[in-house]
Every structure is written in C-alpha cells, then in structure tokens.
C-alpha positions as CSV (number, residue, x, y, z in Angstrom):
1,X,96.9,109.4,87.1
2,X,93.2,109.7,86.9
3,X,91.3,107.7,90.4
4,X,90.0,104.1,89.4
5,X,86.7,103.6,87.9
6,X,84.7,100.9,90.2
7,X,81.5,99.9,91.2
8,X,82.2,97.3,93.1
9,X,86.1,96.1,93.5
10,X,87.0,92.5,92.6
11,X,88.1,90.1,94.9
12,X,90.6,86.9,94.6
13,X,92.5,86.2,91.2
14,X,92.3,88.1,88.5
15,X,93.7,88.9,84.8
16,X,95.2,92.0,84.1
17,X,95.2,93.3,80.7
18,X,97.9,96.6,80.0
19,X,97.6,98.0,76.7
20,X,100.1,100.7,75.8
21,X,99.7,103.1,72.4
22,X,102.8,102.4,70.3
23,X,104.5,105.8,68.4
24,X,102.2,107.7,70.7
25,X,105.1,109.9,71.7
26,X,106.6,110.2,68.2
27,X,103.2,111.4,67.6
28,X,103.0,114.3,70.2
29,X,106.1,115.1,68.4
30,X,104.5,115.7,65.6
31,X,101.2,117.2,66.1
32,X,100.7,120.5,67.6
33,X,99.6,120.0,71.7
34,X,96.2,120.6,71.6
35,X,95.5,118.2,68.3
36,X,97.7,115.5,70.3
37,X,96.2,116.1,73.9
38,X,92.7,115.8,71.8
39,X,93.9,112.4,70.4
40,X,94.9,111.2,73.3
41,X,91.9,112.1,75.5
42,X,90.0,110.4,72.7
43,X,91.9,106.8,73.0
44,X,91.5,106.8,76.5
45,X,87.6,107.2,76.5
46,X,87.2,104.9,73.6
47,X,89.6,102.7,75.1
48,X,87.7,102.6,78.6
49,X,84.2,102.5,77.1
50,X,85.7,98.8,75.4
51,X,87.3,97.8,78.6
52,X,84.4,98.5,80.7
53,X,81.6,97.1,78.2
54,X,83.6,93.7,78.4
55,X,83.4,93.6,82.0
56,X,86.7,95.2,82.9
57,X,86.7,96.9,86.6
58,X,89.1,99.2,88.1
59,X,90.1,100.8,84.3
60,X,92.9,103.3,84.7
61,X,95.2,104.9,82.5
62,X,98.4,106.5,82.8
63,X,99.6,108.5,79.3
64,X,99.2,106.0,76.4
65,X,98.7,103.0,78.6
66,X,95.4,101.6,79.7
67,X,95.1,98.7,82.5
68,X,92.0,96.9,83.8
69,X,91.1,93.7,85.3
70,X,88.9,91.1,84.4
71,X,87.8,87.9,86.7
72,X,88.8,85.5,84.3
73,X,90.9,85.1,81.6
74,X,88.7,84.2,79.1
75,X,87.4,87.3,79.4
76,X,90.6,89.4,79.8
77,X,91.6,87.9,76.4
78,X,88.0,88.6,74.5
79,X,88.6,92.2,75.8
80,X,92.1,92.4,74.6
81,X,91.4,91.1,70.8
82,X,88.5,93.3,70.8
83,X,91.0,96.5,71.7
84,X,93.3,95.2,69.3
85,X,90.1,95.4,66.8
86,X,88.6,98.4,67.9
87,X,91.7,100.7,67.7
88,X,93.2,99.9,64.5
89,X,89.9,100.1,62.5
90,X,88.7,103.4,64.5
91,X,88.9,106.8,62.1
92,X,91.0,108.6,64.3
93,X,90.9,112.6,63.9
94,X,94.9,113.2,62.9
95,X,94.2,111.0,59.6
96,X,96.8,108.4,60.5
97,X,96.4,104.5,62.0
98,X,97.2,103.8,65.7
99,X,98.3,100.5,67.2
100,X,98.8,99.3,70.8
101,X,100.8,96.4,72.3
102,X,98.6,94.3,75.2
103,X,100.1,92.4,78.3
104,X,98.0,90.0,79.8
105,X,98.9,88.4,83.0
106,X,97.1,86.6,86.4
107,X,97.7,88.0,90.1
108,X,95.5,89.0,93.3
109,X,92.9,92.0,93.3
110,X,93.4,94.1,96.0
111,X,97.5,94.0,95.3
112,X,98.5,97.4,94.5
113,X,98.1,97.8,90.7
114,X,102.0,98.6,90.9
115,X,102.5,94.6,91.7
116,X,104.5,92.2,89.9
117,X,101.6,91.0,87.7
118,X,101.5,94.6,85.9
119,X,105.1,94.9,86.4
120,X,104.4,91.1,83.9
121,X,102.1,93.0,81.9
122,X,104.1,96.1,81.0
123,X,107.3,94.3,80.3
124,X,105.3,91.8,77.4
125,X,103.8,95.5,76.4
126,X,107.3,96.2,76.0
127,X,108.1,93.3,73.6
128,X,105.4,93.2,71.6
129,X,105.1,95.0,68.6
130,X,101.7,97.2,67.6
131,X,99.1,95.0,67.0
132,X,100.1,91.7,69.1
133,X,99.2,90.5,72.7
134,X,101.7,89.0,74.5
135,X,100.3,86.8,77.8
136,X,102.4,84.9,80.3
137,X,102.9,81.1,80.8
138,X,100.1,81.4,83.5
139,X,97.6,83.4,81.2
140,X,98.1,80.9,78.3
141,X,97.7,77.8,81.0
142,X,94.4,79.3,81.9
143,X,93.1,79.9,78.3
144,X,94.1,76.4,77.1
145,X,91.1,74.9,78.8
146,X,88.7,77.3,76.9
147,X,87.2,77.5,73.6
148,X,88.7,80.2,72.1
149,X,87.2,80.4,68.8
150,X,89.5,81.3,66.0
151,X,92.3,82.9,68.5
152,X,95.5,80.5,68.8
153,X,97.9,80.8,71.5
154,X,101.8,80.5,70.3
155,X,104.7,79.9,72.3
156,X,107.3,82.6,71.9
157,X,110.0,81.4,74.1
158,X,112.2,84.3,75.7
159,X,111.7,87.7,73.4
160,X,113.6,90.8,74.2
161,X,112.5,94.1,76.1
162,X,113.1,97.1,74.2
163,X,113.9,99.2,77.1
164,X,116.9,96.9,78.6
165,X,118.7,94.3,77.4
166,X,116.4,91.4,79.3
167,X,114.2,88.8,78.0
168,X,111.2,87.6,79.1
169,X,108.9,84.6,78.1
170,X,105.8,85.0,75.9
171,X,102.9,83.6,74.3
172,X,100.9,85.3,71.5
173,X,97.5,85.3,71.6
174,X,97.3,85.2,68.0
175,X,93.9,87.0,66.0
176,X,92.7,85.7,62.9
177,X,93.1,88.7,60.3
178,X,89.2,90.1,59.3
C-alpha cells in the first residue's frame, strides 16, 4: 500500500469515501500483465487527481480500491458522484467500460484508516453494484440538511454483502442519468 498523500492531516469528524473497481480482477484475468498493471496504475492516478481536486486528504489506494476523506459530507458525496462520472465516461486504453461501487460513511480522523468507519465503507462497496453509492444512516442524516441539487437519497433497508451471507443497511445516493 502506497504511504498517504497529505499536506496537512485533518482533524475531528470526517466522511470517508471507499470506492472499489468492480470486474477489476476478471479483468487481470483477461488482459495480459503489463496491459492490466497499465490500467490499473491509470485508475489510480485519475482516480486520485478527482479525489484530491475535490478536497479529499489522506488519498490511498490498496489494488482496485481508492479511500479518502473529506471534512464534510457534502463534500464527500460531490466527490463520490463526480468519481462515479469521471470513470464511466473516461476512454480507458483496453477499449472496454469500467465501473466502481462507492461507500461513504462518518468517523474520527486520526483513527487508523483500518477503523470501523472503512470497515462501513467497504462492506456498502461490497453491496453495491457498479455504478451506485451506498452511504450509511449517519452519512444520509448529514446530507439531508443540504442542498443537494438533483442527487436524491433512498432508503435501502438491509441489502446483502456479496462476500458473506450478512446484511447491512443502505441508502443510495442516487445520480440523475446525463
């Protein structure tokens, strides 16, 4: 795992946004190492350039997942859309479409980023499907007192993980199509 980027590290509460690459392993399946290593090193610096230009600190990716924080929700949301946007209409070099799943949810700075709010995060990453962003009952709280534009919050109830046989409770930041 590549160190944290930071100027400055944030302080208090913050909203974490995980975004993981769906079919991303299908894909280094497919394509021959170098094309695939290539790919990927390409979503992670277009994927950190979006993070960071929408104030996201402490960026860090592990494989096909991405994480920053943001100091307010608002603006972990903004960022999330716009990395929903930015990766499905982006030409990328293999010729095919890729999608990500986003988890967004609230907890300290300064908690190791292995904490229970990106513990949150990765299990709605885990539920959603390409394209969606899940956020937790706290996240959706927060966003309910701001103008959001065009983006509507739905309430999901309990959805399942893909990786056990859990559930865990959901909103969906839901993006008008473009």
């Amino acid at each position: 795992m590549r160190a944290p980027v930071t100027d400055v590290p944030l302080t208090g509460a913050v909203t974490i946004v995980v975004a993981e690459g769906r079919r991303m392993m299908r894909l280094a399946r497919e394509l021959e190492p170098g094309v695939f290593d290539a790919l990927l090193e390409e979503y992670h610096r277009h994927l950190r350039q979006l993070l960071e230009s929408m104030g996201g600190r402490e960026v860090d990716f592990d494989s096909d997942t991405g994480m920053a924080a943001f100091p307010t929700a608002k603006q972990a949301a903004l960022a999330a859309v716009a990395a929903q946007r930015a990766v499905a209409g982006h030409e990328w070099p293999h010729g095919r479409q890729l999608a990500m799943s986003v988890g967004l949810d609230s907890g300290t700075a300064g908690e190791s980023w292995d904490g229970p709010a990106v513990a949150r995060c990765s299990e709605l990453c885990d539920a959603a499907e390409g394209g969606q962003i899940f956020v937790t009952q706290a996240v959706s709280s927060a966003l309910e007192e701001d103008d959001l534009g065009e983006l509507v919050l739905r309430d999901l109830g309990e959805v399942p993980l893909r990786r056990s046989d859990r559930k865990v409770r959901a909103h969906e930041l839901v993006m008008p199509a473009k």
